[in-house]
C-alpha positions in Angstrom: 2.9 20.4 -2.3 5.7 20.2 -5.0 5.5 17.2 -7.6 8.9 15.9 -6.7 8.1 15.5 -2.7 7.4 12.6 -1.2 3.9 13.7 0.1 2.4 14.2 -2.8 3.8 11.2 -4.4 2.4 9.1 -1.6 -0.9 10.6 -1.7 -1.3 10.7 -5.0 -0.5 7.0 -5.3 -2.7 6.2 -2.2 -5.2 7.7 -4.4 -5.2 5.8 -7.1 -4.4 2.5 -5.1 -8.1 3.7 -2.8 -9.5 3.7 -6.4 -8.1 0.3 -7.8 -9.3 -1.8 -4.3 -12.6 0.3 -3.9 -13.4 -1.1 -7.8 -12.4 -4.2 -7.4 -14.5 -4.6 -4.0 -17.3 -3.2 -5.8 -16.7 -5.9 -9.1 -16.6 -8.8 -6.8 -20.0 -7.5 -4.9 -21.4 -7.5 -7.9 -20.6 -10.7 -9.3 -21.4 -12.4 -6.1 -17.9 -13.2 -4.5 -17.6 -11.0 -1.9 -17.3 -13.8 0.5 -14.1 -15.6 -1.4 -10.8 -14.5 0.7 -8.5 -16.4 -1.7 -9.6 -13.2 -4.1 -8.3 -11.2 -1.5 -4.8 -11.8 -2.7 -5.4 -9.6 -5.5 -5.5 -6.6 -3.5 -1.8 -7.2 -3.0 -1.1 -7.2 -6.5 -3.2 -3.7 -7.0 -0.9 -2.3 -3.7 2.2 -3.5 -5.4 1.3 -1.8 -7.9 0.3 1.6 -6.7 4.0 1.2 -4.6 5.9 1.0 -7.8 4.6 3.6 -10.2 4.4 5.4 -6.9 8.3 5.4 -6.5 8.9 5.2 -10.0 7.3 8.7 -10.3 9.6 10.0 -7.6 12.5 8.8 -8.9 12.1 10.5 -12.2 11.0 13.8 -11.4 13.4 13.8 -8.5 17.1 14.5 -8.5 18.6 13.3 -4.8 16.5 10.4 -5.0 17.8 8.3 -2.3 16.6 4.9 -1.1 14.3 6.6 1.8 12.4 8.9 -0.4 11.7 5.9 -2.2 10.6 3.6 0.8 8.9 6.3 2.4 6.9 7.0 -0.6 6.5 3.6 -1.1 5.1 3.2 3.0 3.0 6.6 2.2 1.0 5.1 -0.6 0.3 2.3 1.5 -0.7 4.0 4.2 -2.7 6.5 2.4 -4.4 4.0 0.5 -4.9 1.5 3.4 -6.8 4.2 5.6 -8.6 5.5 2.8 -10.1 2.2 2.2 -10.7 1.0 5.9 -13.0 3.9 6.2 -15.0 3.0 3.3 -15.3 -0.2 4.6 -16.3 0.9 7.4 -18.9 3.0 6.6 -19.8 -0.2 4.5 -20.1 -2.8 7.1 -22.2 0.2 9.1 -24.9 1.0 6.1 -25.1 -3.0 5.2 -25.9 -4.8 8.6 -26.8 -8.0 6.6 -23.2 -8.1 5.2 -21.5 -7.8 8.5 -23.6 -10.6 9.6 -22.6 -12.7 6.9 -18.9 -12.3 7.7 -19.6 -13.0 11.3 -21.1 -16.5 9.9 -18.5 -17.5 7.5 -15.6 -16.2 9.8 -13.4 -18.7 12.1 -13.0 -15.8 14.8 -16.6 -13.7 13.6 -18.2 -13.6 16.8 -15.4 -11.0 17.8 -15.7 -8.9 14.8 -17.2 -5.5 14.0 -16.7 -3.0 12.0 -14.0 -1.2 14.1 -12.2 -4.4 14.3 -12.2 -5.3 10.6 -11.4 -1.4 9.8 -8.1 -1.4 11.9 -6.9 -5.0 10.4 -7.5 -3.2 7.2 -5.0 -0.9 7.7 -2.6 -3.2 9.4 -2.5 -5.3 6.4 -2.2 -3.0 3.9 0.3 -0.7 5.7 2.4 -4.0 6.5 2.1 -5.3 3.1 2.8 -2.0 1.8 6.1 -2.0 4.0 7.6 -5.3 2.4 6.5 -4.1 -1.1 8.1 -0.6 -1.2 11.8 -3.0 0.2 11.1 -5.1 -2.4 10.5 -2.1 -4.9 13.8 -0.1 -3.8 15.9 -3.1 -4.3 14.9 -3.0 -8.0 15.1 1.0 -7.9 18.3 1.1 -5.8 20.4 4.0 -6.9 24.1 2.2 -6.3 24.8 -1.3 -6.8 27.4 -2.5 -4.3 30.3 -2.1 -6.1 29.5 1.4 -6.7 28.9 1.7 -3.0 32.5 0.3 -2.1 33.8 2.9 -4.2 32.1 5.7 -3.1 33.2 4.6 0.8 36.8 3.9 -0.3 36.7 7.7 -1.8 35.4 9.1 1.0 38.7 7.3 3.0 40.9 8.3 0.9 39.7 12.3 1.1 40.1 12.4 4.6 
């Protein structure tokens, strides 16, 4: 894959944003607050993040950056990084019975969870969040600001 594509980009930001939530699960296991879902929040700020040094590095070491490159890289990371951790959860919840119970117990809606279950709203979360935070991203990374826009299309009129 070459450095400037929006593959490897993606990937290599979904990487590193697998790396920042698997940590930060593995810190709050440790100290006990596993079980806190307000703490949860902070997995948006590692996403956000991973989306904007993610699109930050295509836009430098690419030269047609566009605004798709950069949500698509942006949605890539996300994606990436979203799967990547559902499946560690996964095999989580599978090799810690006593944990999935736990969530079952504290859980408005645990009776109808299971590892499948909490795996695929894993990924719905973070490849929705990951949607709204590459927009957000590309309107601070936006190549044209609307003047620059209107003169580009009143240029192109005037050619033809």
């Amino acid at each position: 894959m070459k450095k400037d594509s929006i593959e490897y980009n993606g990937i290599r930001g979904g990487i590193a944003v697998f790396i920042g939530l698997v940590a930060y699960f593995l810190i709050m296991k440790a100290v006990g607050l596993e079980h806190n879902l307000e703490l949860r929040a902070f997995n948006l700020i590692i996403m956000g993040g991973g989306v904007f040094f993610s699109v930050k590095s295509i836009k430098e070491k690419n030269e047609d950056f566009d605004y798709f490159k950069g949500i698509g890289t942006g949605m890539l990371t996300a994606l990436s990084a979203s799967l990547a951790f559902a499946i560690f959860i996964f095999i989580y919840l599978m090799s810690n019975p006593e944990f999935m119970k736990e969530i079952k117990d504290v859980e408005p809606f645990g009776n109808y969870l299971n590892a499948f279950l909490i795996s695929f709203i894993i990924i719905m979360e973070g490849t929705g969040s990951g949607f709204f935070l590459s927009y957000g991203v590309m309107q601070w990374y936006k190549k044209k600001t609307p003047e620059e826009f209107l003169k580009a299309q009143r240029d192109n009129k005037d050619s033809k």
